[in-house]
N, C-alpha and C positions, 0 to 999 in steps of 0.2 A: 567410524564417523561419530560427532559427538551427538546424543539426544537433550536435548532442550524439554522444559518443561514450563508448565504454569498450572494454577489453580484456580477453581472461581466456588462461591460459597454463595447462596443465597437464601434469605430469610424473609419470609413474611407472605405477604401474597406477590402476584403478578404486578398490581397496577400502587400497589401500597410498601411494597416491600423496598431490601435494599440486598446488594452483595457488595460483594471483596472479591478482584483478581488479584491474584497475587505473584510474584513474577519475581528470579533474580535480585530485582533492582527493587521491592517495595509490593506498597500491599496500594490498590488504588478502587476507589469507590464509582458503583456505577447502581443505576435504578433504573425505572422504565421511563422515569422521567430524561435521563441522559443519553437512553438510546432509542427511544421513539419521538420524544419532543426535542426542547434546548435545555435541559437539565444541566445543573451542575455532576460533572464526573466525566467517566470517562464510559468506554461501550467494549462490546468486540470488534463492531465494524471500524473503530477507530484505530482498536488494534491492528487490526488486520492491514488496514491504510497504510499504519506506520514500518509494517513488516513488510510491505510492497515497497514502499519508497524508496526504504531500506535496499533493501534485494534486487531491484531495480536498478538503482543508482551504483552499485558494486558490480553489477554486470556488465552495465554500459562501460563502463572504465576499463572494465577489463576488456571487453570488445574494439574499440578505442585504441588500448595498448598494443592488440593482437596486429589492429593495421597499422600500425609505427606512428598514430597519431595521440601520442596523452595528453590529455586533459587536464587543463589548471582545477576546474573544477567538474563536478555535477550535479546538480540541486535537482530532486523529485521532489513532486508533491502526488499522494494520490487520493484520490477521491473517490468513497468507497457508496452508490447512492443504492438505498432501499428503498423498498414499495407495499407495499398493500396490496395483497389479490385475492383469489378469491379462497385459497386453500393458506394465505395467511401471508406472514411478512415474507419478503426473500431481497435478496441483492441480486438489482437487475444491472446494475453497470458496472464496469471501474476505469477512472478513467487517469493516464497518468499525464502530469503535465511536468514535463524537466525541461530544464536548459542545462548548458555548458559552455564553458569556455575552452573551446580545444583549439590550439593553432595548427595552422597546415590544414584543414578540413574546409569543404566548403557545405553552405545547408543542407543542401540537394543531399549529400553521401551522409550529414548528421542525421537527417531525418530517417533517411533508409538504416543505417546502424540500428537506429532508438526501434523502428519496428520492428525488425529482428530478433532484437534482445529482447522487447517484451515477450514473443514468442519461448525464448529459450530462459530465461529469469528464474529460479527454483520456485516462486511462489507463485509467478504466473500460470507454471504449469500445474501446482497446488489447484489451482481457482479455474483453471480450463473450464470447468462450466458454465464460469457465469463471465459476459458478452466484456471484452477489454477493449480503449483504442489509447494513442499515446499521442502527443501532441509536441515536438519536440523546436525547442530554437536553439539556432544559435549566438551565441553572445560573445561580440567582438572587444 
């Protein structure tokens, strides 16, 4: 199996400082401004989003395919939200919102697929700790 990697570098203080992930594809700037307020850059939890949507959206298809119904497409989005408690930040939700355009399908059997899959998703089961739901349409 292949292993994947990335890097992250930070300088400075907490509330002052900045870093560098670095990834593959580029190096991308994040500070505590981009992952606790509306900063410019980018976060982890954003990564993390992009790697759900990701992973997500390639299971569904292929779950999809397994029942003889493919899909023209699959669009995720997911929404990774954090909180404030009292032992400090944490990600209390994720929540995935896709559609698809599958013919031969009707919503009823789309929407049971999509929960499913979230269930079974490689990054879903990565994040099993923290609370998932999915929200799925379909799109005629």
């Amino acid at each position: 199996m292949a292993v994947r990697s990335a890097s992250a570098k930070w300088e400075g203080t907490l509330k002052e400082g900045k870093g560098t992930l670095t990834t593959s594809l580029g190096e991308h700037q994040y500070s505590f401004n981009s992952r606790f307020e509306e900063g410019t850059g980018t976060n982890p939890e954003q990564l993390i989003a992009a790697a759900h949507a990701g992973c997500f959206s390639m299971a569904l298809n292929s779950t999809l395919h397994k029942q003889d119904t493919p899909p023209e497409y699959i669009n995720t989005e997911a929404k990774v939200e954090m909180r404030q408690g009292d032992s400090g930040a944490y990600i209390s939700h994720i929540e995935l919102v896709t559609e698809g355009k599958v013919p031969g399908i009707d919503e009823e059997t789309f929407k049971k697929l999509a929960e499913q899959t979230k269930d079974g998703c490689i990054i879903s089961k990565a994040l099993s700790a923290v609370p998932m739901s999915v929200t799925a349409t379909l799109v005629s």
